[in-house]
C-alpha positions as CSV (number, residue, x, y, z in Angstrom):
1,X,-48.6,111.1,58.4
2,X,-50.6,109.8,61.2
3,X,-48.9,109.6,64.5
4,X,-48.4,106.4,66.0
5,X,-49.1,105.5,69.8
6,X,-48.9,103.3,72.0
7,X,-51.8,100.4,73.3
8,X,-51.9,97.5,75.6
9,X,-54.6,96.1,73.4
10,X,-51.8,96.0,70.3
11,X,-49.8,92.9,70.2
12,X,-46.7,95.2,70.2
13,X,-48.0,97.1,72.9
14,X,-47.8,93.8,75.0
15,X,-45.2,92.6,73.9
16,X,-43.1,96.0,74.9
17,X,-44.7,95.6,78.1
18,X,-43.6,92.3,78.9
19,X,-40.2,92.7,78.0
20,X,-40.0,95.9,80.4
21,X,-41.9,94.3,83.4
22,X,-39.1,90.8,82.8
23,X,-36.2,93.6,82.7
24,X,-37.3,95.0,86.0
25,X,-37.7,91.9,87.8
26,X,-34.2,90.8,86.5
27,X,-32.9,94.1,87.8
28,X,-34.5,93.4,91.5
29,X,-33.5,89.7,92.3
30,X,-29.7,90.5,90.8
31,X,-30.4,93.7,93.5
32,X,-31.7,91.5,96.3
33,X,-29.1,88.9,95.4
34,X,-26.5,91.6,95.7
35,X,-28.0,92.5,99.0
36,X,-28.2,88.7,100.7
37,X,-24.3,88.1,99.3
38,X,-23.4,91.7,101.6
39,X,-25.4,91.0,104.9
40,X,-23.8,86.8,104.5
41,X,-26.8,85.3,104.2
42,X,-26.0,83.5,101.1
43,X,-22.9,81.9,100.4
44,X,-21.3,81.5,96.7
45,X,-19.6,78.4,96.6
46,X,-16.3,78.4,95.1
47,X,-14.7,77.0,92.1
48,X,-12.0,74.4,94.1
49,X,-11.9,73.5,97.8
50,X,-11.1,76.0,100.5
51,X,-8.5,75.5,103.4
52,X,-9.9,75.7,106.9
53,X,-6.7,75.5,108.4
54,X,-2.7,74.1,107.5
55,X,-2.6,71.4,105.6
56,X,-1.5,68.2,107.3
57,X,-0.7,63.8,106.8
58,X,-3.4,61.7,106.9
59,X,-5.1,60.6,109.7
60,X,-5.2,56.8,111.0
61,X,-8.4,56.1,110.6
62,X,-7.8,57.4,106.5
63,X,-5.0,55.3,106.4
64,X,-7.0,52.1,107.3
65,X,-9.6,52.6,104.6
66,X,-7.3,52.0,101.7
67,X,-8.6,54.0,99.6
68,X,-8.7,53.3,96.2
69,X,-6.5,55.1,94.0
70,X,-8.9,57.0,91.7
71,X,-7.0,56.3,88.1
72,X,-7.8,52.6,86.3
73,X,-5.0,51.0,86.0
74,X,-2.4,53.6,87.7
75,X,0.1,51.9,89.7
76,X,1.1,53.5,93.1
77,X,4.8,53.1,92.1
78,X,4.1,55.7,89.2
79,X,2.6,58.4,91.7
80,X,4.7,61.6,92.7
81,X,4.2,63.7,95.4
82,X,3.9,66.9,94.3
83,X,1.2,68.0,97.5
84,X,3.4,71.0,98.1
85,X,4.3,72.6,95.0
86,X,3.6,76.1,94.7
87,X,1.2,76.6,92.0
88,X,0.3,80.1,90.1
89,X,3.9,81.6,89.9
90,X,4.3,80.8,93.7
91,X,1.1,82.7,94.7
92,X,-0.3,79.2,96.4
93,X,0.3,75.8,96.7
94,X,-1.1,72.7,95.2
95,X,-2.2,70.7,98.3
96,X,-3.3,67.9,95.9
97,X,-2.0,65.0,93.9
98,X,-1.8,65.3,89.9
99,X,-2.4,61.6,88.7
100,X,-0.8,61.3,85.3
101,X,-2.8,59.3,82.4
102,X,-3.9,58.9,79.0
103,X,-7.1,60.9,78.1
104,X,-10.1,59.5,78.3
105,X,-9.0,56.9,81.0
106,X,-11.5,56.1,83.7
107,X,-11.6,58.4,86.9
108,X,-13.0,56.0,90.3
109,X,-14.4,57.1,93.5
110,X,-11.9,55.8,95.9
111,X,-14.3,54.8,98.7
112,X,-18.2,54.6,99.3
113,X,-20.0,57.7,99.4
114,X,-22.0,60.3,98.0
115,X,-21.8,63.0,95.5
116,X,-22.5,66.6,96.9
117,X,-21.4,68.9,93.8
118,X,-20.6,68.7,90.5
119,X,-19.1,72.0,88.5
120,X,-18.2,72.9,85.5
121,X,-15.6,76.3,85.5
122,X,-12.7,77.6,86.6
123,X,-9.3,76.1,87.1
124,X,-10.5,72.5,87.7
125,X,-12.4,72.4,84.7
126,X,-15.4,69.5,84.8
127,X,-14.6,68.5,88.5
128,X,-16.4,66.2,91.3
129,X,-16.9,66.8,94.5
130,X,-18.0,63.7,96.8
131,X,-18.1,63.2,100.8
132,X,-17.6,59.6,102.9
133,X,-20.5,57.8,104.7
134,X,-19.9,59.6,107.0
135,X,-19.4,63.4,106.0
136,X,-16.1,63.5,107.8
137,X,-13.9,63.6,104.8
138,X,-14.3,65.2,101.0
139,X,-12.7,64.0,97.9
140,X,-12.1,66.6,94.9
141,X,-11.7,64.6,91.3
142,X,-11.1,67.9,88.9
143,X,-9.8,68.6,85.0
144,X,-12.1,65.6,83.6
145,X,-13.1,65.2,80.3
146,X,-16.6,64.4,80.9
147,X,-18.5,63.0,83.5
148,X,-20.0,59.2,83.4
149,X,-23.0,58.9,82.0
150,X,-26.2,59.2,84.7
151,X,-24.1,61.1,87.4
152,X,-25.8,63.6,89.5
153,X,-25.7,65.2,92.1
154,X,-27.0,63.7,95.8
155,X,-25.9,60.1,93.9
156,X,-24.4,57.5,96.4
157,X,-21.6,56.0,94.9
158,X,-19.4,53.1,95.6
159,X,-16.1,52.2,95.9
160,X,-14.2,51.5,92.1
161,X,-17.5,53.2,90.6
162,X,-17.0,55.6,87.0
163,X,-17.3,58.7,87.6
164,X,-15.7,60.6,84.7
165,X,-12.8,60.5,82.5
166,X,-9.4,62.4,82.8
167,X,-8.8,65.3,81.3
168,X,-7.6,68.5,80.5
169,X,-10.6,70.6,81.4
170,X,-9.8,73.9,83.4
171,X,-6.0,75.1,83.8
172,X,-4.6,71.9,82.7
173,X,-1.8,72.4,80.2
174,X,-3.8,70.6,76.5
175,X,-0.6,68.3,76.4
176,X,-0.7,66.9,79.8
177,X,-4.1,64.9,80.7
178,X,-4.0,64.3,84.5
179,X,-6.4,64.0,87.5
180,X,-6.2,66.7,90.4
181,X,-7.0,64.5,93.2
182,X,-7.9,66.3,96.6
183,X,-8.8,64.9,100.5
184,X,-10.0,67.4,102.9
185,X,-11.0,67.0,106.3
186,X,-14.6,68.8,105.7
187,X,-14.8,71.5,108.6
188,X,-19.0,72.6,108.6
189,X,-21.0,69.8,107.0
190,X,-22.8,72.8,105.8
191,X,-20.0,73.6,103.2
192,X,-18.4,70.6,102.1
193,X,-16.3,72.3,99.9
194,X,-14.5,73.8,103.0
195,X,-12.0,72.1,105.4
196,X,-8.2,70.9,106.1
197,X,-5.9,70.1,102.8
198,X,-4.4,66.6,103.9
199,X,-2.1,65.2,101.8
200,X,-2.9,62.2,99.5
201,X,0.3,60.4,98.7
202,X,1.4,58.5,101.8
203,X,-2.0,56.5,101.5
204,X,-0.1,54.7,98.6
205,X,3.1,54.6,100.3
């Protein structure tokens, strides 16, 4: 039997050949990747928001944009505080509010804005990520169902606008559809996702 070898100028030949030249450039920009991530000059953004600093009540100038609470239809009367429960057997705390509703019903941006992430994975499921005007101040909308039709990211959005639909996504319980509403005082406008927890409820209070 004759002995088979092996040709560019055979259409398996190239084909081998392309397949090992894409496996070794995979191998090299995971490699460099891997590189940039240890020397800090790339960032991976997380799943959920990252405290700067403690946690703390809002400030005046929050309190006098009367923010919109971000549930159709939810009352602030039906709202409970629930900012600082611990959360993942007592491993952290919540530093949010959990806005009870029926599946499926509307989730609002509370103020004017824009929307700087949107992320699909870990615990907060389908989630939202949107700053002020002014980039001073970052609101977290997480667990939804789905997002509104048409919304992307670098979007300006305005106050009352559909952003998505509450949910379960993430490590809400299947039986309890809620929003995890978060305000953070955003610390480097370079990494919106990062600043200081401040606590949602007494807007509505």
């Amino acid at each position: 039997m004759a002995r088979r070898t092996f040709s560019l100028h055979t259409v398996p030949g190239l084909i081998a050949c392309g397949l090992v030249a894409g496996a070794v450039l995979a191998v090299a920009v995971i490699g460099w990747r891997l590189v940039l991530l240890a020397r800090g000059a790339i960032e991976v953004m997380p799943d959920e928001p990252e405290a700067s600093s403690a946690a703390g009540e809002p400030q005046p100038d929050l309190r006098e944009r009367s923010l919109l609470i971000p549930v159709k239809g939810v009352a602030p009367a039906s709202l409970t505080d629930n900012f600082n429960d611990a959360r993942a057997g007592g491993l952290r705390v919540h530093h949010a509010l959990d806005i009870m509703a029926t599946r499926g019903t509307p989730v609002l941006a509370v103020e004017d804005g824009r929307i700087v992430r949107l992320h699909h994975g870990g615990a907060g499921g389908i989630t939202v990520y949107q700053l002020d005007g002014s980039g001073r101040y970052g609101y977290y909308y997480a667990h939804l169902e789905r997002y509104a039709d048409g919304l992307a990211e670098g979007q300006k959005v305005t106050r009352g606008d559909v952003l998505g639909y509450v949910g379960t996504t993430g490590n809400a319980p299947p039986n309890a559809p809620h929003l995890h509403f978060a305000i953070y005082e955003v610390a480097d406008p370079k990494r919106p996702w990062r600043g200081r927890p401040i606590d949602p409820f007494p807007l509505w209070r």
